[in-house]
N, C-alpha and C positions, 0 to 999 in steps of 0.2 A: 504494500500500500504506500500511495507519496500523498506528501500535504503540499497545500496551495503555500505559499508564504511571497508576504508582501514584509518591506524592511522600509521604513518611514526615519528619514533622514540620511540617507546612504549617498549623501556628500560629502561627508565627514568623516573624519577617520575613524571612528567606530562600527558608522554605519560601513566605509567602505573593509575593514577587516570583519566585521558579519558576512561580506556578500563575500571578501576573497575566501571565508570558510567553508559556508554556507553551496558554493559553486562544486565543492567535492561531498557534498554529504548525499550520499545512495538515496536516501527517502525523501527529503526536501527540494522541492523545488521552484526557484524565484521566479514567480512571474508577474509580480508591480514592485516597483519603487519610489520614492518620491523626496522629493528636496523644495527648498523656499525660493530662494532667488535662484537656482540654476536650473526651476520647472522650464519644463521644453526641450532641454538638451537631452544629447545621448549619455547615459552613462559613461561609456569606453572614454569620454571625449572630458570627463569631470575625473572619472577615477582609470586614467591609462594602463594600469596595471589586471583591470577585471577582464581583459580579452576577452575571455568564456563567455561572458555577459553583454556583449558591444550590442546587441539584439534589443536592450531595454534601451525606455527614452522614460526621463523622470518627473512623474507626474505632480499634479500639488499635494500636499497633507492634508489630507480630509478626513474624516468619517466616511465620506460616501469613498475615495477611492479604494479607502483599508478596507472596507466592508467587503464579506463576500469569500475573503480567506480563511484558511484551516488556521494558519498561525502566522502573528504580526510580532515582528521585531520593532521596537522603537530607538531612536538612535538620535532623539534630540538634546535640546537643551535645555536646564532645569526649568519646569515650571510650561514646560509644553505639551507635554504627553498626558495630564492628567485628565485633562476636558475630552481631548479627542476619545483617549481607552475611554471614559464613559460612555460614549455612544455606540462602542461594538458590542455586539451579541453575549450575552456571558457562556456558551461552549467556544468561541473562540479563544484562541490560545493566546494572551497577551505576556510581553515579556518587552520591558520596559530597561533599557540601560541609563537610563539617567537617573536622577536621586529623586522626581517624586514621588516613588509608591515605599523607599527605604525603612523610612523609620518611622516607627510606632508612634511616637509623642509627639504631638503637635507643639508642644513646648519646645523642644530641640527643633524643629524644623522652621519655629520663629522666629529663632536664636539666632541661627546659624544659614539660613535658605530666604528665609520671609515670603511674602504674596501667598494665594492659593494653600490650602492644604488637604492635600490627596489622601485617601485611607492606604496604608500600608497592606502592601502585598508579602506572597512566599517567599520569602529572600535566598535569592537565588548561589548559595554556595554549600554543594554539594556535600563535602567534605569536613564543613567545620562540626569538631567535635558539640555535643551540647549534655545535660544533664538525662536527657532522653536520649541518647542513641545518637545520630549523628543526624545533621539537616536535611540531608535527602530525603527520610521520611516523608519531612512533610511535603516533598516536590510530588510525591504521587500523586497522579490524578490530579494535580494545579491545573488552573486555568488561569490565573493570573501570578505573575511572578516578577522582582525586583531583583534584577542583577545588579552583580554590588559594585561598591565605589570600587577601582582598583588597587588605592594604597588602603582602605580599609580593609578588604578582603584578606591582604598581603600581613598586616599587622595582626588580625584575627587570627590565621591559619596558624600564624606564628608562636602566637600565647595560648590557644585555647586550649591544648593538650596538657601543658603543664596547671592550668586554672580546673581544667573538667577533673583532674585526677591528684589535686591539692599540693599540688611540689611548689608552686611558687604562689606569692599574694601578689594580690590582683590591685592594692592600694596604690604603688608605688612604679608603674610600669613607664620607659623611657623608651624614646622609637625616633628612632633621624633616620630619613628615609632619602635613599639620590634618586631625583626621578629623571626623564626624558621629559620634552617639550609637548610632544603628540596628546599626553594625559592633560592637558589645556584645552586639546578643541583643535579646532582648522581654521578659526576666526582669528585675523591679523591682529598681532601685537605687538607693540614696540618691545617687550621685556623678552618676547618669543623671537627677533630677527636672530638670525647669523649671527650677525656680527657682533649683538648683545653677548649671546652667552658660549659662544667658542672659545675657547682656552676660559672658562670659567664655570666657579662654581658658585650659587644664588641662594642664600637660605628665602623664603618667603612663608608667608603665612604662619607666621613667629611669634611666638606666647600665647595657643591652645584657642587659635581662629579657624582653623583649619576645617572646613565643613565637614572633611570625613570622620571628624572626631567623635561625636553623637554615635554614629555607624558602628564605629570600632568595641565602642562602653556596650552598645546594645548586644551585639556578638557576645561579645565576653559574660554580660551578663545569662546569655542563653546559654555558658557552659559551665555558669555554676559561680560566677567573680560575685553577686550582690549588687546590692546597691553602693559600696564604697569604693569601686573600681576609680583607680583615676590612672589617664592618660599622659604624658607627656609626649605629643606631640609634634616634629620638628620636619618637616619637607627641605630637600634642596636640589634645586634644576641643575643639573649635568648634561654636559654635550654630549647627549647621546637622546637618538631620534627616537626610540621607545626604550622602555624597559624599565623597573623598579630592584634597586639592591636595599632592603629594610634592616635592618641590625635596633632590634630591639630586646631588650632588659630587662629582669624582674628578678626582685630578692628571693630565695629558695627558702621554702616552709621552714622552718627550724629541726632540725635534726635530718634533712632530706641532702642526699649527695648525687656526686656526676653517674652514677649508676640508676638512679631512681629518676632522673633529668631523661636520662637515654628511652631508661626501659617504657616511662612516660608516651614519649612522642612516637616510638618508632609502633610503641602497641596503640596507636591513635591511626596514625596511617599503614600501618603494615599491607593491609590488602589495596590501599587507593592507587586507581592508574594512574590520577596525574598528581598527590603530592606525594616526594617521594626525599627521604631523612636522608642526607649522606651517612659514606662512614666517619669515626670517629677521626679527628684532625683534617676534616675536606670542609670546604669551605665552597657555596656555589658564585657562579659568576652571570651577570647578565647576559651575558654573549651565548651562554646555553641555551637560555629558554626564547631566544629568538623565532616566532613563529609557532611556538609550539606553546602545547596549554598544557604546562608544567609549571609547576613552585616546587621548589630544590631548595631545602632546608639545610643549614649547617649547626652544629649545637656545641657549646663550649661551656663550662661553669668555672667564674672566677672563683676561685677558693676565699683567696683575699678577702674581696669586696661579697661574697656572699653573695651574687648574683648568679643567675642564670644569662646565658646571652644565647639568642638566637639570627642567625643572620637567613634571609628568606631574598632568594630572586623566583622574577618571573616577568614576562611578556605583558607590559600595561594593558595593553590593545587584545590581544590573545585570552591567556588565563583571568587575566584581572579585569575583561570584561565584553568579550566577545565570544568565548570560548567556551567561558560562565555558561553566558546566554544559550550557547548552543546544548552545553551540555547538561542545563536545569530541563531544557525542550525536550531534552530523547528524555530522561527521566520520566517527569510528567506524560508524558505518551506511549510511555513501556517500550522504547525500544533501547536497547543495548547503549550503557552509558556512554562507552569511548565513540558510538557512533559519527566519522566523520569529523575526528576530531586526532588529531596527532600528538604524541608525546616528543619526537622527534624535533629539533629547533635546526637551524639555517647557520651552517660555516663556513670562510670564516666571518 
């Protein structure tokens, strides 16, 4: 059996790493797109690299163009997708990459987002451990589904193995994440040119502004952290066109050591196809999960400092939120989770 699928915003690099996924997956197949200012054109001719695809021309975002599909990818920008997903059918399959169906409390989404506020969908990460079993569960059978921020996800996958299974507290956790540019949008910036951030590194969004932060505490809270969970927070832009290197931090429970650290994570992910623990003293690199919807964990515990450190890469665009998306969809629709979706990343 194939499903219809239309990809709403697939200008943008989100929308266009959905459709360069999406082009190989056996069941799915794209037949509307659509974009704001670039309605009329050919695809091929916005996103050169969809060959496969040069057949579509990009319609407006509507309700009447979505309508009518098995499953809708949304791929806009915040605070756009909410109005439109109300007006489709509730058996179609909505799955939303931008941040408004994410979080729960309208509080945080006031705080941090403002305008409109959307009811929160299945949030779409597979993998993260929770006090129940792992979040997949609840992708069964979704029909609506919020795929996650991509540095939230990244920080989540990170901590929640040692919070689900009591090794580390959840009060004091520290996270500097290098990210790529791509994780901003397609939309021109002075902060995003060349020539801004080559040979250069940018912290921004400095002292706990960072909107995926609300995202991150919710997670965490789903695998057991409470209400006292606190975040420290720290982004910074690196010349490099995708990718996320996270290195984040947490005190180790008292009386807990680098054996109980290991046995911890690697029994959280053991079976998962796409996150996967190094061994001990590996460390992963962005350059691996290139293309591929993989997070490649490494794990170290200061003795010293009594920390835990985890360092987490993976594919902004890919795992952290295209990949997500595809692979909440085969979940929810029963079909085979790796469906269409590769472990394997692009060298060199």
């Amino acid at each position: 059996m194939t499903f219809s699928v239309a990809v709403a915003g697939a200008s943008g690099y989100a929308g266009g790493e959905l459709l360069r996924l999406l082009s190989g997956h056996p069941e799915f197949v794209v037949t509307t797109v659509t974009a704001h200012s670039n309605t009329g054109q050919r695809l091929v001719d916005v996103q050169p690299h969809l060959r496969s695809l040069a057949h579509l021309v990009l319609q407006p975002t509507t309700a009447q163009v979505l309508a009518g599909h098995d499953i809708v990818f949304f791929a806009l920008p915040h605070g756009a997708s909410g109005e439109i997903s109300a007006q489709l059918d509730s058996d179609v399959l909505a799955i939303d990459c931008g941040a408004d169906h994410r979080l729960t409390s309208r509080e945080d989404w006031d705080a941090f987002y403002g305008g409109d506020y959307a009811e929160a969908w299945t949030y779409g990460v597979p993998e993260l451990p929770t006090r129940n079993g792992k979040q997949r569960n609840a992708l069964v059978g979704a029909r609506r589904i919020a795929a996650p921020g991509c540095n939230a996800s990244t920080v989540a996958l990170s901590m929640a193995p040692g919070i689900e299974s009591d090794v580390i507290e959840a009060h004091d956790i520290v996270t500097v994440l290098a990210v790529g540019p791509s994780g901003a949008g397609k939309s021109p910036q002075v902060t995003l040119l060349a020539s801004e951030i080559l040979g250069s590194a940018n912290p921004y969004a400095v002292g706990g502004t960072h909107r995926h932060i609300p995202e991150i505490k919710q997670a965490l809270r789903a695998a057991g952290a409470g209400d006292d969970v606190s975040v420290s927070f720290t982004p910074v832009l690196v010349p490099m066109s995708r990718g996320i290197l996270a290195t984040s931090t947490a005190r180790l429970q008292p009386g807990m050591t680098a054996a109980d650290v290991r046995s911890a994570w690697e029994l959280a992910y053991a079976h998962e196809p796409f996150v996967h623990v190094l061994p001990e003293g590996q460390f992963p690199r962005t350059a691996d999960t290139l293309g591929a919807n993989s997070c490649l964990l490494g794990l170290a515990v200061d003795e010293a400092a009594g920390r835990v450190i985890v360092v987490a890469a993976l594919d902004n665009l890919t795992k952290g939120t295209a990949g997500a998306a595809i692979q909440s969809a085969n979940i929810a629709l029963g079909l085979p989770e790796t469906t269409g979706l590769s472990v394997d990343g692009v060298a060199p």
